[in-house]
C-alpha positions as CSV (number, residue, x, y, z in Angstrom):
1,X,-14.2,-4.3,-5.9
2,X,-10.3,-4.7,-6.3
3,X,-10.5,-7.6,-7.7
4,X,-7.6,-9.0,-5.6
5,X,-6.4,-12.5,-7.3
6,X,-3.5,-14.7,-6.2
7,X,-0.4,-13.4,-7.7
8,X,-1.5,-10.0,-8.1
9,X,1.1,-6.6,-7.3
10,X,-1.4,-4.2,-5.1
11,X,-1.1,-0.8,-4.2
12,X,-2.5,1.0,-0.6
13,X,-1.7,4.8,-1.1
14,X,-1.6,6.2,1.9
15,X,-0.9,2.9,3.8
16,X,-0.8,4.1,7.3
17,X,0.6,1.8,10.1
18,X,-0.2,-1.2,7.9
19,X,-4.5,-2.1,8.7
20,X,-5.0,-3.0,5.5
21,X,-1.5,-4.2,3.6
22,X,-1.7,-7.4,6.2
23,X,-4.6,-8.9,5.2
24,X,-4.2,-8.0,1.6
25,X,-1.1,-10.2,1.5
26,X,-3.5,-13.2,2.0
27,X,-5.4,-12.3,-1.0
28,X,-2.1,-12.0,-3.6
29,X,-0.6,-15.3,-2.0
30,X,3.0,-15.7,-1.6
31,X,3.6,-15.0,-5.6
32,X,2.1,-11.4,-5.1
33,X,2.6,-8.6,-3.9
34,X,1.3,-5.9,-1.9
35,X,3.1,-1.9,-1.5
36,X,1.9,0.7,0.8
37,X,3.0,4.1,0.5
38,X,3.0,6.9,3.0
39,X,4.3,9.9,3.8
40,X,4.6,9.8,7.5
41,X,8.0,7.6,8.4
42,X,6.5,6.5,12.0
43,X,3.7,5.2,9.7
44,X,5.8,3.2,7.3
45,X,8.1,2.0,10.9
46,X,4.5,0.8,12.4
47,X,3.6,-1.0,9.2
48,X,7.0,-2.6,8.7
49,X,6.4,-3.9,12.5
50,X,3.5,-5.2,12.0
51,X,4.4,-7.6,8.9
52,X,7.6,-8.5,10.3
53,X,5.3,-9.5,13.3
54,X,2.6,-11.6,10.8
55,X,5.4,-13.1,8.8
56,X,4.3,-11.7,5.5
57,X,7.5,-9.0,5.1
58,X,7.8,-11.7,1.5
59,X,5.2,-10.3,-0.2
60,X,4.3,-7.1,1.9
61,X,6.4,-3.6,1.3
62,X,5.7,-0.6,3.2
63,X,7.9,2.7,1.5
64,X,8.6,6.0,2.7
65,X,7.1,7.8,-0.1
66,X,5.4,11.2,-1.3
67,X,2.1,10.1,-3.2
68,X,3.0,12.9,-5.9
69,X,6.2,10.9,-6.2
70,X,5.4,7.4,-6.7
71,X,8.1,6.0,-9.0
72,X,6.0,2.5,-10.4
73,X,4.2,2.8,-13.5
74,X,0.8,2.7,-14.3
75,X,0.6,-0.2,-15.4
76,X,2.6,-2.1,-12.6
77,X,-0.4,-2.7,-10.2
78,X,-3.5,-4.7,-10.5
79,X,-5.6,-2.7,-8.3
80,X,-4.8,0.3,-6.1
81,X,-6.8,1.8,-3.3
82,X,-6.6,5.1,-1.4
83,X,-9.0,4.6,1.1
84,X,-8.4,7.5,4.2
85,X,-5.5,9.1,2.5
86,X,-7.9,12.2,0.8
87,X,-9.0,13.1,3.8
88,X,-5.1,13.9,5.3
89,X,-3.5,16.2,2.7
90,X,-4.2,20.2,1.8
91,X,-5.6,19.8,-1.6
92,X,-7.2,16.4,-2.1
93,X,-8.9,17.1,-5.6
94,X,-5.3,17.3,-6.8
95,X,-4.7,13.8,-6.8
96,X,-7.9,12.8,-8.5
97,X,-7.4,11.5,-11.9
């Protein structure tokens, strides 16, 4: 449903240790790229692990970063997806758009 396409930037808010930022990075090639944000440091360390362990840390980038902080614009992804990260914070229905 993303859409993914080679070349494409990505976004995984609420990236976690990094399950689903790997295999994205075979979807944007090596002229993408693919962020994951997270709140949880220990998350972003596992993630950063992990893609330094698969070899894709070129086009993969895991952040220490508040989702009500995100400092991209709008318009700097081609797809974004979100999908466990509703279910860990106080008031999800605050980050619906």
């Amino acid at each position: 449903m993303m859409h993914i396409q080679v070349g494409h930037r990505d976004l995984d808010l609420g990236c976690g240790p990094g399950i689903d930022t790997i295999p994205l990075a075979q979807f944007v090639g090596r002229n993408g790229q693919v962020i994951g944000l997270d709140i949880d440091n220990k998350m972003i360390e596992v993630a950063n692990k992990k893609a330094i362990d698969e070899g894709v840390t070129d086009r993969v980038i895991h952040k220490h970063i508040d989702a009500n902080s995100i400092p991209y614009h709008s318009d700097h992804f081609n797809s974004c997806r979100s999908e466990r990260l509703l279910q860990h914070v106080a008031i999800p229905w605050a980050y619906l758009i």
